[in-house]
Each structure stands twice: as C-alpha cells, then as structure tokens.
C-alpha positions in Angstrom: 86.6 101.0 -68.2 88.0 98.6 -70.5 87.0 98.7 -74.4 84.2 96.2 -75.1 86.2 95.1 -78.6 89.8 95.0 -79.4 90.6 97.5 -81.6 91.4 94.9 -84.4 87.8 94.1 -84.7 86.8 97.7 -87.0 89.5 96.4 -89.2 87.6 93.5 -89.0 84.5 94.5 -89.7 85.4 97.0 -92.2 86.7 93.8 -94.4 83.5 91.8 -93.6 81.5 94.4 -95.4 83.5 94.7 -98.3 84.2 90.9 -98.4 80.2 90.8 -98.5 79.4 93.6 -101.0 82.1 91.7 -103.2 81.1 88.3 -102.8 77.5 89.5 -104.0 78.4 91.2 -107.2 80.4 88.6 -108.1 77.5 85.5 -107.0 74.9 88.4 -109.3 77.3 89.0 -112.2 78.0 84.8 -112.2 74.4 84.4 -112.3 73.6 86.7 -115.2 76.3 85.0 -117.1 75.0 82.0 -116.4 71.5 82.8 -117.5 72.8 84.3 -120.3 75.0 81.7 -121.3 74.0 79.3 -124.8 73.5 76.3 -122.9 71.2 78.2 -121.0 69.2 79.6 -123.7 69.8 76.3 -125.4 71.7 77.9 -128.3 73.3 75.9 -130.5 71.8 72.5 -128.9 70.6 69.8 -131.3 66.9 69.5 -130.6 65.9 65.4 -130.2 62.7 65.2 -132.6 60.2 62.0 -133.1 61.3 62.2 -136.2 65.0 62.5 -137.3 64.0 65.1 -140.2 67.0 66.6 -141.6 67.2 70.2 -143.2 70.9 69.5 -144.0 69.7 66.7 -146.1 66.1 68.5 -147.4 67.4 71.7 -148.2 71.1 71.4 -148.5 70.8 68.2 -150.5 67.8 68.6 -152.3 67.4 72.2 -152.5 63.6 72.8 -151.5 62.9 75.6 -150.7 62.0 77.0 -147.4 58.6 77.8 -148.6 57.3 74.8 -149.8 57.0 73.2 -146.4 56.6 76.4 -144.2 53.6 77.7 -146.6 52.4 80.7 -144.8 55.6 82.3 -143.5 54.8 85.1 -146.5 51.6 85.5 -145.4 51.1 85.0 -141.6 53.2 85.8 -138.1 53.6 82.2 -138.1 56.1 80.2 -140.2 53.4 77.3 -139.5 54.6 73.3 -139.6 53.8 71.4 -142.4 50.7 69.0 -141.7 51.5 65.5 -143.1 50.3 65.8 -146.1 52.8 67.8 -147.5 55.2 65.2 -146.6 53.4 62.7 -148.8 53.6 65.1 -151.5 57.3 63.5 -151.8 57.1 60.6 -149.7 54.4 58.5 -151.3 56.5 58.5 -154.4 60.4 58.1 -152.8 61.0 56.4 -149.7 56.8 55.2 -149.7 58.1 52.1 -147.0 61.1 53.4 -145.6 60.5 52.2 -142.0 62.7 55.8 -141.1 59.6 57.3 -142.6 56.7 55.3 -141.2 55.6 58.0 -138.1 54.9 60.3 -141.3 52.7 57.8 -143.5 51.0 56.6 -139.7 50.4 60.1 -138.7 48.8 61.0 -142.9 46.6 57.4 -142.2 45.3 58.8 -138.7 44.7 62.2 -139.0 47.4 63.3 -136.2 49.9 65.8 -136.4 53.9 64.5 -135.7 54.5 66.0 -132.4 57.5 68.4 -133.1 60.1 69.1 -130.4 60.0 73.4 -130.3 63.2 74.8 -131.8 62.4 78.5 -131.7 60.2 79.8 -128.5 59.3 83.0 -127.1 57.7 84.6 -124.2 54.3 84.7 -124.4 54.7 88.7 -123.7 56.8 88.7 -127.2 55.1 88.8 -130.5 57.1 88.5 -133.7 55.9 88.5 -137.2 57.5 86.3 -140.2 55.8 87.8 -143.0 56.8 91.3 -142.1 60.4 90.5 -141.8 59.9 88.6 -145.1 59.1 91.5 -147.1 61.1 94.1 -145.8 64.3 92.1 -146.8 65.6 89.9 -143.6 67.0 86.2 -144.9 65.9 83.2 -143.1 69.3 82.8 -142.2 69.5 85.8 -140.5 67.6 84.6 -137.4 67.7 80.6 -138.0 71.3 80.3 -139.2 72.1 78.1 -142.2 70.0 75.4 -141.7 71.2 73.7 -144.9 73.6 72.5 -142.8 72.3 71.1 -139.9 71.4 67.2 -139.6 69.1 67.8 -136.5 67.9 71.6 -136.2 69.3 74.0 -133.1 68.5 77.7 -132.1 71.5 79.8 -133.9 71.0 83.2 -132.2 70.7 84.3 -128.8 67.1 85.6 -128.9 67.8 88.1 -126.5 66.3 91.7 -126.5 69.3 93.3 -127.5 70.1 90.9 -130.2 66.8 92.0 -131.7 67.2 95.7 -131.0 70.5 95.3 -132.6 69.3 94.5 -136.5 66.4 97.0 -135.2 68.2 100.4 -134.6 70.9 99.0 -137.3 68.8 97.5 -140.1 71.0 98.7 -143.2 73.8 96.0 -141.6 71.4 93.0 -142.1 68.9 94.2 -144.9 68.9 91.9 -148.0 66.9 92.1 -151.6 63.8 90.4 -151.1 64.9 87.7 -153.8 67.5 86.7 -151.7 65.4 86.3 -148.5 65.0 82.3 -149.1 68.9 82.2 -150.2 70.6 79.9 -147.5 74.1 80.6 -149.3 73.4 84.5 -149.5 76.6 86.6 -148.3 76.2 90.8 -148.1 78.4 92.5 -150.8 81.0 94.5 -150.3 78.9 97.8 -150.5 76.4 96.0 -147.8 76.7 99.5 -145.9 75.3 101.8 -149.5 72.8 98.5 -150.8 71.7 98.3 -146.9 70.6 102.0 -146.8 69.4 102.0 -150.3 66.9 99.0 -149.0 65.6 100.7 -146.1 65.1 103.4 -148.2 63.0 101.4 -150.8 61.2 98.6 -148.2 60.3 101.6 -146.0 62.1 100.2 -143.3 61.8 102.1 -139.7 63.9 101.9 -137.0 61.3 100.8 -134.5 62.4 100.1 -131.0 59.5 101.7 -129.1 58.4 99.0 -126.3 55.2 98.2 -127.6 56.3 96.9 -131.4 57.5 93.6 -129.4 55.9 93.4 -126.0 52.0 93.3 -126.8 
C-alpha cells in the first residue's frame, strides 16, 4: 500500500510548526514593544491645552515656584490645579486684557474651572501620594522632568511599574535634601551615592515594594 503523504511533507510540517511558534513570539514581543513604546504611553508628547500656559515661561522665566500654583502638593496626595483665582493674583495686575489671557479672567467672572488637558494619569488601581515623596526628599523633577523648559507641558518618564520600583528598591540614587525638592536646576553631587544613603537614613526612607503600597 502506497504512503498517504510523500515523505517531504514531515519536513514540511516540522517547519510549519516552528515557522508558527516563531512568527508568534515575534507578533507578542512586537506587541509589547509597541505598548511599551513613548508614543504609546504618550511620553514626551506636547499635551494641546485650552489654554497655551507655559511652565517654560512661568517658572523658567519668572521663577515661581512650583508651590505657589500647586498649593497642596505638601500637604495632600494631590498636587491639585490652581482654581482661577490664583491666576488673577498676577493677571489682574500684568496682562489684565491680554486677549491670550481672556479664558482665565472669563472663567474667574463665571465661576468655572479652565478645563485642563491631563498630563500625568494613572490607573485607577494605582495610588500615589505627592506630599510623601515631598518630604522624604524626591525633586519635582525627578518624576515631571524639567518643566522650566517646556513651552507646552509632556509626560517625561515612562510611568511604568518598574520605573517606579526602580527609585523604590534604589532610593539613595535619586534622594535629594528636602530644600532642593522645588529646585528645577538641582543636579546630585558627586558623593550622590554617601549623601543618598545618609538621606535615607535621616528621612527614614524604606524600601517598600510590597504590592499593596501602590495597588490599593
């Protein structure tokens, strides 16, 4: 009796299942690159506001400090917006009819907030706390990168898991004094490695990377 396949076809076959377990890891590992990738995440993309508010020009030009606008990022999770009238604190005195400026006076006249285009934003299943990383010694710049210097503001990190587990199992590499938290120009010493362990050491800093610090 005749064979029902010519005996190319386990060659054949053989190369169709490799060919296949290949072609998959290489669609998953294109795929997690993808997702991965800063365009993805939007990293480093220019958010579109309804109003072109500059922190190159507000901070880098006129040297206000973080906290004046963000009032409560010493004292809440939140680094809060800053409702209107903190705006006018400046802006009914310099610039009071600017049309570039009119959403901010039309929003103080009616009571409404600006409607901010989201820079920063996590999973609802993540919780992360400004005032805590205030006081234990992490710079602004750490996590939203120089800001001084950007016309229109953009996501500097990653924001991925590891990228926070990184400063988190290795906080002497990123720990600053707490009066150089607000310090856009701030650049670690030298000795960061000795003045890093010697801050964890004084802010009481643990290396917490148990599940449940984050994911609440």
């Amino acid at each position: 009796m005749p064979e029902p396949f010519h005996p190319i076809a386990n060659t054949i076959f053989r190369l169709v299942l490799v060919g296949g377990g290949v072609l998959l890891v290489l669609v998953l590992c294109i795929g997690y690159l993808v997702v991965r990738s800063p365009y993805e995440m939007m990293q480093d993309v220019p958010r579109e506001q309804p109003l072109q508010f500059s922190h190159e020009h507000h901070v880098g030009g006129l040297g206000i400090d973080c906290r004046y606008c963000h009032v409560s990022v010493e004292t809440s999770s939140f680094a809060d917006l800053p409702p209107t009238s903190i705006c006018m604190h400046c802006h009914s005195q310099m610039w009071a009819a600017a049309p570039a400026v009119e959403p901010v006076r039309e929003s103080y006249r009616d009571g409404r907030s600006i409607q901010w285009t989201k820079v920063y934003s996590l999973p609802d299943y993540v919780y992360f706390d400004h005032s805590i990383h205030v006081h234990k010694g992490i710079g602004c710049a750490t996590c939203h990168g120089r800001v001084d210097r950007m016309p229109l503001t953009w996501q500097a990190p990653e924001l991925t898991m590891a990228w926070c587990l990184e400063c988190h199992r290795n906080p002497e590499r990123y720990v600053r004094p707490e009066a150089e938290v607000f310090n856009m120009s701030y650049s670690p010493p030298a000795d960061q490695a000795a003045l890093g362990e010697r801050l964890v050491r004084e802010y009481h800093i643990q290396r917490l990377t148990s599940c449940s610090i984050c994911h609440r």
